[in-house]
C-alpha positions as CSV (number, residue, x, y, z in Angstrom):
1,X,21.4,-171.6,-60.1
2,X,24.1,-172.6,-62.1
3,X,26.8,-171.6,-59.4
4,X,24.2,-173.6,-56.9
5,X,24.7,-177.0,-59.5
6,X,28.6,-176.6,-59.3
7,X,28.9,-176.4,-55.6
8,X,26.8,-179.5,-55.1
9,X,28.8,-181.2,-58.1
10,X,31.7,-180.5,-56.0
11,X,30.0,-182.0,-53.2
12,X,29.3,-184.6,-55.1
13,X,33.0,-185.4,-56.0
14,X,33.9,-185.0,-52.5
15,X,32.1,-187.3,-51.0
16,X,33.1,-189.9,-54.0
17,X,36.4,-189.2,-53.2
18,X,35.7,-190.0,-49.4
19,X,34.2,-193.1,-49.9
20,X,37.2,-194.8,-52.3
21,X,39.2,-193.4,-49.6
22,X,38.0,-195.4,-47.2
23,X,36.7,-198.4,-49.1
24,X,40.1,-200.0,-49.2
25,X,39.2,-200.9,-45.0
26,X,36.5,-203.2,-45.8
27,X,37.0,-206.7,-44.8
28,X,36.7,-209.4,-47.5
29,X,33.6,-210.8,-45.9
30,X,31.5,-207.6,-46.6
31,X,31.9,-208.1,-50.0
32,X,28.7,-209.6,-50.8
33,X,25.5,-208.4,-53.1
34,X,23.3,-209.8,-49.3
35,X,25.6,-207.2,-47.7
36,X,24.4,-204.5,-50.4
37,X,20.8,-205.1,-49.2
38,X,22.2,-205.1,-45.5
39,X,23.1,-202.3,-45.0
40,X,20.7,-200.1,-47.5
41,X,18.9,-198.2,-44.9
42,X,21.6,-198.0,-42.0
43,X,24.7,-197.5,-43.4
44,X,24.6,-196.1,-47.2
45,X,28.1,-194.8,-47.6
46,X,29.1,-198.5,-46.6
47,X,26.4,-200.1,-49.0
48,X,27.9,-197.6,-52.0
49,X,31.6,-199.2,-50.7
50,X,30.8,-202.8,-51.0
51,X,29.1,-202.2,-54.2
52,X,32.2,-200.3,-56.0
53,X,34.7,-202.7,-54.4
54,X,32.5,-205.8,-55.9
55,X,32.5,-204.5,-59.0
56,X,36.2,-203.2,-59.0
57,X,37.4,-206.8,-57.7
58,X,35.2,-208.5,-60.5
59,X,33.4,-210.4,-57.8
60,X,29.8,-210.7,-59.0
61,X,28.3,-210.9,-62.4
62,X,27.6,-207.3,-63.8
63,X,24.2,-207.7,-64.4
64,X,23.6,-208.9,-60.9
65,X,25.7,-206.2,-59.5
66,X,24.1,-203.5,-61.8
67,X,20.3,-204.5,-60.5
68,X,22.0,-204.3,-56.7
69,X,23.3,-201.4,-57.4
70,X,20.1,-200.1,-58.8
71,X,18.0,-201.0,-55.7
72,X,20.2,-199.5,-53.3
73,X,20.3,-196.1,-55.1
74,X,16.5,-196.7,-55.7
75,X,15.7,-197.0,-52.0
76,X,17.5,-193.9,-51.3
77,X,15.7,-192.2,-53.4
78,X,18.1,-191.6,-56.5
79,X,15.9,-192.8,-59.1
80,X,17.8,-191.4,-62.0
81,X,21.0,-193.1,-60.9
82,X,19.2,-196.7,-60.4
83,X,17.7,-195.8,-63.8
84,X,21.3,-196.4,-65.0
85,X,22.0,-199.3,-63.8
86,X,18.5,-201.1,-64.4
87,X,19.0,-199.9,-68.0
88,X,22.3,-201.8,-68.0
89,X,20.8,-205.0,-66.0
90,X,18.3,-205.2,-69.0
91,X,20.5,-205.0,-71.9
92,X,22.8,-207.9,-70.8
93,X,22.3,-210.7,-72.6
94,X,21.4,-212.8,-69.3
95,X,18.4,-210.7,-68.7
96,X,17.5,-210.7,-72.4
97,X,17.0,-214.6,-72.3
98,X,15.2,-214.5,-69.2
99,X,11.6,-213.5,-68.8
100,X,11.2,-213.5,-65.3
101,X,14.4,-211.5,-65.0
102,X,13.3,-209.0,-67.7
103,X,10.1,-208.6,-66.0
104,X,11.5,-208.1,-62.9
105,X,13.5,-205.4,-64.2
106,X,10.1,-203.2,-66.0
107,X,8.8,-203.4,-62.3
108,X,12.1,-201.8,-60.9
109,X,11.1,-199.1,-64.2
110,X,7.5,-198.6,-63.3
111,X,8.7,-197.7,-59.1
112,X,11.5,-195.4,-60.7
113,X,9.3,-193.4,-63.2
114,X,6.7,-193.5,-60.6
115,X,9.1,-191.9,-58.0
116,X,10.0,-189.5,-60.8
117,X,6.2,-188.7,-61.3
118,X,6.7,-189.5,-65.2
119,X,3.0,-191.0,-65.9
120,X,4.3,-191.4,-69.9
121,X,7.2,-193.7,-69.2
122,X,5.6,-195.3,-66.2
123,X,2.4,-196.3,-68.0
124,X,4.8,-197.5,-70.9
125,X,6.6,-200.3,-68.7
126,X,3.1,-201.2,-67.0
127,X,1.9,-201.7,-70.8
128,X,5.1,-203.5,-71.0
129,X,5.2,-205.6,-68.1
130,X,1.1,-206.5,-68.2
131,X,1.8,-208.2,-72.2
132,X,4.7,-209.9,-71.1
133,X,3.2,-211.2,-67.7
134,X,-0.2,-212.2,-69.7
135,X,1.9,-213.7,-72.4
136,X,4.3,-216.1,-70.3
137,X,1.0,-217.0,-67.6
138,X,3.0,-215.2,-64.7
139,X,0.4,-214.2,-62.4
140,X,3.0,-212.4,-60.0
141,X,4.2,-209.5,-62.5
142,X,0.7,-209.5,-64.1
143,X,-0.7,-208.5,-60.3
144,X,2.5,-206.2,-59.9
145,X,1.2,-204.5,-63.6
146,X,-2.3,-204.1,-62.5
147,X,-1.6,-202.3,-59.1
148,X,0.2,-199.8,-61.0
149,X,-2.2,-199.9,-63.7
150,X,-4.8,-199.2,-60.5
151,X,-2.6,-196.3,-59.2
152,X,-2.5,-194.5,-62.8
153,X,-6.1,-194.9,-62.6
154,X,-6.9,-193.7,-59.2
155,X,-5.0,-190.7,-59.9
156,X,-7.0,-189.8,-63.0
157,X,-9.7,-189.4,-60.6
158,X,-11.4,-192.9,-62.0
159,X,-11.3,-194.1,-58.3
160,X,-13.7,-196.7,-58.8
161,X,-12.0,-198.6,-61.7
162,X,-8.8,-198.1,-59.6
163,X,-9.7,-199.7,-56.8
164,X,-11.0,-202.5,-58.7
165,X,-7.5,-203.3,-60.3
166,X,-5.7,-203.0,-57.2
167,X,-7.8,-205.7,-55.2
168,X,-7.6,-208.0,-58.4
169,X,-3.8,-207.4,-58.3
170,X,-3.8,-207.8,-54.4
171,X,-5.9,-210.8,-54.9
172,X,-3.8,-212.2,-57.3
173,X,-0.2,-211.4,-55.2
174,X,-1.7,-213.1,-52.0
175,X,-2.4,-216.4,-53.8
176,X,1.2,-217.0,-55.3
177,X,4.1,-217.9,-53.9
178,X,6.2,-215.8,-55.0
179,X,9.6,-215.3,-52.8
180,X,8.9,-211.5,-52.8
181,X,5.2,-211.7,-52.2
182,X,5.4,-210.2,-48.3
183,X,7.1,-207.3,-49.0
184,X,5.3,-206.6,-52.6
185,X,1.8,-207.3,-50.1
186,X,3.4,-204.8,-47.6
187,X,4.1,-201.9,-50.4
188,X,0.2,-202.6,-51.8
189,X,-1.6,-202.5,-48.4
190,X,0.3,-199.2,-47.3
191,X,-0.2,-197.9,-50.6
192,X,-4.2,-198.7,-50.6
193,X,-4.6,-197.3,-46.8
194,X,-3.2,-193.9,-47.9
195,X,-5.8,-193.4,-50.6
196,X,-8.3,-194.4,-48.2
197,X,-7.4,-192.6,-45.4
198,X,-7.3,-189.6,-47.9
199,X,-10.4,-190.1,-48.7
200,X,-11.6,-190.9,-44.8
201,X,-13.0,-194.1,-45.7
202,X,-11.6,-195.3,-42.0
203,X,-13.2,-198.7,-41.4
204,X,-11.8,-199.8,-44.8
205,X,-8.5,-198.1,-44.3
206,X,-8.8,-200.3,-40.6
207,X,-9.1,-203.5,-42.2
208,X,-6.3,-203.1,-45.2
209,X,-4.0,-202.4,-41.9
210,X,-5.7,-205.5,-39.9
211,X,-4.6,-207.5,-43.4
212,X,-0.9,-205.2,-43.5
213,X,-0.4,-206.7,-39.7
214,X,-1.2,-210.5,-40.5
215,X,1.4,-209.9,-43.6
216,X,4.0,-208.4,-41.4
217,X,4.1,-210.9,-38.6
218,X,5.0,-213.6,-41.1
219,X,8.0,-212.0,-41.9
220,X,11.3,-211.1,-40.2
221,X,14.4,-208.9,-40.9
222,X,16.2,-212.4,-42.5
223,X,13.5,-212.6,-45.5
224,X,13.7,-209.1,-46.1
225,X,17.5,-209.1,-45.7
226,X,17.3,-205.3,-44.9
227,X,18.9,-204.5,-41.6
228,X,15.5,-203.2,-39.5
229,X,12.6,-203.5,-42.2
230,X,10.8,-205.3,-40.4
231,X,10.4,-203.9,-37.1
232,X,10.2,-200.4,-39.5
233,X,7.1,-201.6,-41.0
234,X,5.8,-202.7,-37.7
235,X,6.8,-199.3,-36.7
236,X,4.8,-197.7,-39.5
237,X,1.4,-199.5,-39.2
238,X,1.4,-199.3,-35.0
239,X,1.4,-195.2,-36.3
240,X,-1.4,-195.6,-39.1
241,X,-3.5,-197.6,-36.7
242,X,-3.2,-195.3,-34.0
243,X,-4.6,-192.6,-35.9
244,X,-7.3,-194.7,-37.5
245,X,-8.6,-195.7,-34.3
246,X,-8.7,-192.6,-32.8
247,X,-10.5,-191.3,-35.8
248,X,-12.8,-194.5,-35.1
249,X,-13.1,-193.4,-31.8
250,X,-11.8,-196.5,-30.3
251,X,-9.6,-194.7,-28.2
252,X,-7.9,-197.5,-25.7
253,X,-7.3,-199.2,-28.9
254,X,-5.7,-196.3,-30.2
255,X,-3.9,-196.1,-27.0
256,X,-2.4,-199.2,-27.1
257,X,-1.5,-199.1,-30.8
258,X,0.8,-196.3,-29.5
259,X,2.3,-197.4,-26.9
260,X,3.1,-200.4,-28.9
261,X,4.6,-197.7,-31.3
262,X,6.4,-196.2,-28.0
263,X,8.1,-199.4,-27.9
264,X,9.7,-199.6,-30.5
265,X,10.3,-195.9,-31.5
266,X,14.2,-196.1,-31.4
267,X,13.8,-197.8,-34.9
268,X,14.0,-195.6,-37.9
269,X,13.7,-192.7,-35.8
270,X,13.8,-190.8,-39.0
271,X,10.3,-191.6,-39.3
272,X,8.9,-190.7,-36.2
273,X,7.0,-188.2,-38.2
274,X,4.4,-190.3,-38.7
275,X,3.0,-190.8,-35.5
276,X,2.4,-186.6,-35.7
277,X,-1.0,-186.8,-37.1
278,X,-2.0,-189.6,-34.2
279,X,-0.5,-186.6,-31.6
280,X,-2.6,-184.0,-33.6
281,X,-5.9,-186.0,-32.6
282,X,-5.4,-186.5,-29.4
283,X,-3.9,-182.8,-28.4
284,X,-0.3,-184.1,-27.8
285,X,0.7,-180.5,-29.4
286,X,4.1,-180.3,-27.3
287,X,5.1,-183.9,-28.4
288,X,4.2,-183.1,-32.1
289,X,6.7,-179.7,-31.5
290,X,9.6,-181.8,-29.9
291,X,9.4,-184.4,-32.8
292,X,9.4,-181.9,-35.2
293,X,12.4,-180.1,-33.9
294,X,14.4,-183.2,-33.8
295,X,13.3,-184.2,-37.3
296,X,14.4,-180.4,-38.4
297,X,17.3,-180.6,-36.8
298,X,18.4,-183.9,-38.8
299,X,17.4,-182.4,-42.1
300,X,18.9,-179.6,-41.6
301,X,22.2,-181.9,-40.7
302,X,21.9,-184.2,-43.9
303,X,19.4,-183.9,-46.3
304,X,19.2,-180.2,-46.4
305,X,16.2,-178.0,-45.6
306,X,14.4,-177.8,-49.1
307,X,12.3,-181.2,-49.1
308,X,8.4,-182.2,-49.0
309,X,9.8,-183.9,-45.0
310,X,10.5,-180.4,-44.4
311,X,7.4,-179.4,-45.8
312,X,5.4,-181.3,-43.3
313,X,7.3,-180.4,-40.4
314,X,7.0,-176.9,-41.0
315,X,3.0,-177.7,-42.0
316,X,2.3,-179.6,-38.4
317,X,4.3,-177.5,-36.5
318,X,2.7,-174.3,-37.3
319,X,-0.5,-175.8,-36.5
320,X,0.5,-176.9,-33.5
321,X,1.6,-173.9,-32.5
322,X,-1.6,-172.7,-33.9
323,X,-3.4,-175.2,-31.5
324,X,-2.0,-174.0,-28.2
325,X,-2.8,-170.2,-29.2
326,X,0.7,-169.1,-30.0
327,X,0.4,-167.6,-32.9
328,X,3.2,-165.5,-33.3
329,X,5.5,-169.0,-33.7
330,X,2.7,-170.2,-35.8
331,X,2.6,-167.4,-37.8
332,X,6.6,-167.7,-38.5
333,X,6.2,-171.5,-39.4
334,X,3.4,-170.8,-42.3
335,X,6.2,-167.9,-43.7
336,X,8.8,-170.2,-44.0
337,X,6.1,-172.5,-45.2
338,X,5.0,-170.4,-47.8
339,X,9.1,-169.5,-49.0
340,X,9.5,-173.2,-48.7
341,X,7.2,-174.0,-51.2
342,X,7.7,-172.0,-53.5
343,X,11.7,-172.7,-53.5
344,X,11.0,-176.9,-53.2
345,X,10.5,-176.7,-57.4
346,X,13.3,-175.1,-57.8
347,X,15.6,-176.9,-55.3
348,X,14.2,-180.5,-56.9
349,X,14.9,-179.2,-60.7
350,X,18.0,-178.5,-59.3
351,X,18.7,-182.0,-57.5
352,X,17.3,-183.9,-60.7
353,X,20.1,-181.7,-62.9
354,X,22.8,-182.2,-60.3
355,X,21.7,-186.2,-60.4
356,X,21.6,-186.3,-64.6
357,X,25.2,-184.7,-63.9
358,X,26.4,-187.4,-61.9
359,X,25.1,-190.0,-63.7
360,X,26.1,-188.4,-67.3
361,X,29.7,-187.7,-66.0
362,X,29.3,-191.5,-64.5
363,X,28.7,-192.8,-68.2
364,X,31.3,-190.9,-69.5
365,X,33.6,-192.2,-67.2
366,X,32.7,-195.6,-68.0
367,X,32.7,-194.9,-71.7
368,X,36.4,-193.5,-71.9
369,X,37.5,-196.6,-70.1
370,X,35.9,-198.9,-72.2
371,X,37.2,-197.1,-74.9
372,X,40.7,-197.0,-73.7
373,X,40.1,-200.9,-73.0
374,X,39.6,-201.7,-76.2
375,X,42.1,-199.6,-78.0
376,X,44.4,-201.7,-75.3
377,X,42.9,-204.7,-76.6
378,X,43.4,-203.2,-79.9
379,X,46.7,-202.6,-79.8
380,X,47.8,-206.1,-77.8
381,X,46.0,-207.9,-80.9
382,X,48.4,-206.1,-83.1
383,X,51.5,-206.6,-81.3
384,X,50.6,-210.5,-81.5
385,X,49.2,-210.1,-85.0
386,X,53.1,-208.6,-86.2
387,X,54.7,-210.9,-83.9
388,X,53.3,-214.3,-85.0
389,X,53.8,-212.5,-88.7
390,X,57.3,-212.2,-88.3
391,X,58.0,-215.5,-86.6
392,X,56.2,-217.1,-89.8
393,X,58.3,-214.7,-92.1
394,X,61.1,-215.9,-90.4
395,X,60.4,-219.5,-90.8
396,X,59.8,-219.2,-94.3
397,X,63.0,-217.5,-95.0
398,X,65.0,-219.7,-93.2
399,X,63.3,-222.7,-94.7
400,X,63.9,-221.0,-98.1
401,X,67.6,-220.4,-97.6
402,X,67.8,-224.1,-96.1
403,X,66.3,-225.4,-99.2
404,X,68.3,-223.1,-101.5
405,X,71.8,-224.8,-99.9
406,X,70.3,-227.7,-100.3
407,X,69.3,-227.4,-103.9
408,X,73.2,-225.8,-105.1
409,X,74.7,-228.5,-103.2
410,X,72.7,-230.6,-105.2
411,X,73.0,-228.6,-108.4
412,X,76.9,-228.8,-107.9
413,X,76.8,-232.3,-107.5
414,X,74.9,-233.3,-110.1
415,X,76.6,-230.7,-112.8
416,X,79.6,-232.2,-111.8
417,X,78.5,-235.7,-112.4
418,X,77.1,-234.6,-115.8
419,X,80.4,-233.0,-116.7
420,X,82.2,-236.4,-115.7
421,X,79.8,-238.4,-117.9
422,X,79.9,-236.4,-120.8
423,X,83.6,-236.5,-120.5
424,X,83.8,-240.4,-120.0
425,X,81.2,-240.7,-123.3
426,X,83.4,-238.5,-125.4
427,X,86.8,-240.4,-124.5
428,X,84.9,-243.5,-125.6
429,X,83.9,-242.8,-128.7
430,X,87.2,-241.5,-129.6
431,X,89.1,-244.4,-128.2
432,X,86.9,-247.6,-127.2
433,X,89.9,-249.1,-125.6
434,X,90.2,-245.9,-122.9
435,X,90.3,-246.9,-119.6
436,X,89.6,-243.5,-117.2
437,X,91.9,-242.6,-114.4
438,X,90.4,-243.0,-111.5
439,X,89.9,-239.3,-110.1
440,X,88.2,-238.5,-113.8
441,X,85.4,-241.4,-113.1
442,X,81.8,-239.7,-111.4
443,X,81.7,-240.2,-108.2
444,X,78.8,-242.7,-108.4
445,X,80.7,-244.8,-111.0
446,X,83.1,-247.5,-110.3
447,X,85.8,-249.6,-112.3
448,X,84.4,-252.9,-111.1
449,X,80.8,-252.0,-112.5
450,X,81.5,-250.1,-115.9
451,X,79.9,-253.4,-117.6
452,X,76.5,-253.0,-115.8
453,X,76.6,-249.7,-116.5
454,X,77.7,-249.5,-120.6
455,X,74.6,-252.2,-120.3
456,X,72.1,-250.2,-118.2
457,X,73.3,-246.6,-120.7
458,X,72.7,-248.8,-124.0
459,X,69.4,-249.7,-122.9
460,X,68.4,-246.4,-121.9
461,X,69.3,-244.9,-125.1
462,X,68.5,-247.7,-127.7
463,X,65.0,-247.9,-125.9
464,X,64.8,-244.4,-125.7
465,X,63.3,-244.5,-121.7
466,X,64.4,-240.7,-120.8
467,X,61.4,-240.2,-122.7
468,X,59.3,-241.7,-119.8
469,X,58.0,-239.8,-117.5
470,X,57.1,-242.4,-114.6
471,X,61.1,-244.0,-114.8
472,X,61.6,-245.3,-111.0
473,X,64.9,-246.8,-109.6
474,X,62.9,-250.1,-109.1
475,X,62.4,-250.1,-113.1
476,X,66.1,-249.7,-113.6
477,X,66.9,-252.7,-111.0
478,X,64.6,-255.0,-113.1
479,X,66.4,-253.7,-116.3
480,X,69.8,-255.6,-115.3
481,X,68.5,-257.4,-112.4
482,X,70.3,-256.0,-109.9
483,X,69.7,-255.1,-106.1
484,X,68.8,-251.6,-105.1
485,X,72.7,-251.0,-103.1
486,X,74.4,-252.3,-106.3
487,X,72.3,-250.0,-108.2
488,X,73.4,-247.1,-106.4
489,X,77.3,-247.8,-106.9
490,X,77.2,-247.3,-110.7
């Protein structure tokens, strides 16, 4: 088993590796969440490419991209791996502060966990979904909550109360206008034929598809934006009708309901199969055997043979085989049957392990890059953060050693002045008829003003004003009445 998981992770990788290989071909005009949709059913490997070149180019929001994302794993059948990107879609803080885009996100939850048979999660979201819809009057996600809620029910063998939900939640779909309300009308009438047509109630089974037909002929491929879903639903009920009708025994109608299949049974061919139990009816054994084969042939060529598709082929054949009396080919279909069976557990425990892989190894991935991101980030912020702190050490120092010039030339300057003065005051005293030579005057002091300033030097001592604090140059003009330039030559 384990050696069985690494081969198929290999696989896996191999075919990842193929599709970034060639995703570098696509033209810039695929690149469109539409295009996702587009190409969904007929071309998958391009769908994945448009996707992871989207998101590699940054071209789309990443909520919007996760929930594309999501649906096109989803309608393959990957449910764990659209689990992973709904659960991102939901977290974002777009879809947080937006009900109707919340909402839409449980119902994506509910068809996941209902693909994945998990009736604990599933009825969780419907709980989820049915409060919320109630809460906010949103009649739409409150009918999508109650079919489910039906489902659940019908399964617990409380058929009655089931079917009673699902036509209030039909009921409720078909009167809103809701953009998606053909296609949600479309999964909810072929969901409620097959549990009536298990059940062989066949008129009521005739009239959900008589109500499926009116639903589908309002609809084309454009408003599904699917390539083919349209004429593949058209495909599918022209099959369910043909049986009904036969069962009905209204065979001409039956008739044409199948030649009206005929018509368009180059569609989807993949699903061919279910015009088989129409074929059983009506002894079309040899048709049912060459259908079968071809369908066998393309499992066997891409989705391997271990499936519940492979399961029915092998069922119908063997009975057809059964039917026309050879029963030593019928015999060899119930074998391989009976081994397929009991190997189909297995293989799907095996396919769900292989898909937790991928999407584990996925999230680790994307964790380890976000991780590196940020320590990039990080690291960038630092570089700036030391950068911008040396530039401001840098601009402080040379401010400081600016100012510090500035200051000594200043300190020089005025010790010099100082030195001159107290010079000049001592010569005075000792002889009041010293005149000073020239070079020995301060700088600031001149000859032809030494009578201002003896006057101004009196005045400040005698008055004692190198006491005050607040002394201003315009104090000392008014002193000896002088102008501000003449003040500045003594």
């Amino acid at each position: 088993m384990k050696g069985t998981i690494t081969t198929l992770l290999l696989s896996a990788c191999m075919s990842m590796t193929t599709v970034s290989a060639f995703s570098s071909s696509l033209p810039d005009s695929l690149l469109t969440i539409d295009n996702i949709y587009y190409y969904t059913f007929s071309d998958y490997n391009k769908a994945i490419q448009i996707a992871r070149m989207i998101r590699q180019r940054k071209m789309s929001e990443p909520y919007k991209l996760d929930i594309a994302e999501g649906d096109l794993y989803f309608n393959n059948g990957k449910y764990y791996q659209a689990l992973k990107y709904y659960g991102r879609a939901i977290e974002s803080d777009s879809v947080k502060a937006n009900d109707e885009a919340s909402m839409k996100l449980m119902h994506r939850f509910i068809s996941c966990y209902d693909g994945l048979h998990n009736e604990a999660k599933k009825a969780q979201y419907i709980e989820q979904l049915l409060q919320k819809a109630q809460a906010v009057g949103d009649p739409v996600m409150e009918s999508i909550a109650l079919f489910n809620m039906g489902k659940m029910v019908y399964d617990q063998k409380d058929k009655k109360r089931g079917y009673r939900l699902i036509y209030e939640a039909i009921d409720l779909m078909e009167n809103s206008n809701y953009e998606y309300r053909k296609d949600n009308l479309i999964y909810d009438y072929n969901t409620l034929y097959i549990m009536q047509q298990k059940e062989e109630k066949y008129e009521e089974a005739l009239e959900t598809l008589d109500k499926l037909g009116y639903v589908i002929a309002e609809t084309s491929d454009e408003e599904f934006n699917i390539q083919g879903i349209n004429k593949k639903e058209l495909k599918t009920m022209y099959a369910h009708r043909a049986f009904i009708l036969s069962k009905l025994n209204r065979k001409q109608e039956a008739t044409e309901a199948y030649n009206k299949w005929k018509e368009i049974g180059h569609i989807n061919d993949k699903d061919n199969y279910l015009i088989i139990s129409y074929l059983m009816t009506i002894g079309e054994y040899d048709e049912v055997i060459r259908i079968n084969k071809i369908r066998e042939n393309f499992l066997q060529q891409h989705n391997g043979t271990i499936n519940y598709h492979m399961v029915t082929m092998k069922r119908t054949t063997a009975r057809a085989y059964e039917a026309k009396r050879d029963y030593e080919k019928s015999s060899q279909y119930f074998y391989q049957l009976a081994v397929l069976t009991d190997s189909l557990k297995t293989r799907e425990q095996q396919s769900a392990a292989l898909e937790l892989a991928t999407v584990y190894e996925t999230m680790e991935k994307e964790s380890e890059l976000q991780q590196k991101n940020v320590r990039l980030n990080l690291h960038k912020y630092l570089l700036i953060s030391a950068l911008l702190v040396i530039l401001l050490l840098a601009i402080i120092l040379w401010r400081n050693m600016h100012y510090a010039r500035i200051i000594s030339q200043k300190n020089k300057l005025m010790a010099k002045t100082v030195n001159q003065l107290i010079l000049y005051k001592e010569e005075k005293r000792e002889n009041k008829n010293f005149v000073p030579e020239e070079e020995d005057q301060p700088e600031t002091l001149c000859l032809s003003n030494k009578a201002l300033f003896e006057k101004l030097d009196n005045m400040i001592v005698s008055r004692q004003l190198y006491l005050e604090r607040n002394l201003t140059r315009e104090d000392l003009m008014k002193l000896i009445g002088v102008k501000k330039t003449d003040l500045d030559k003594f």
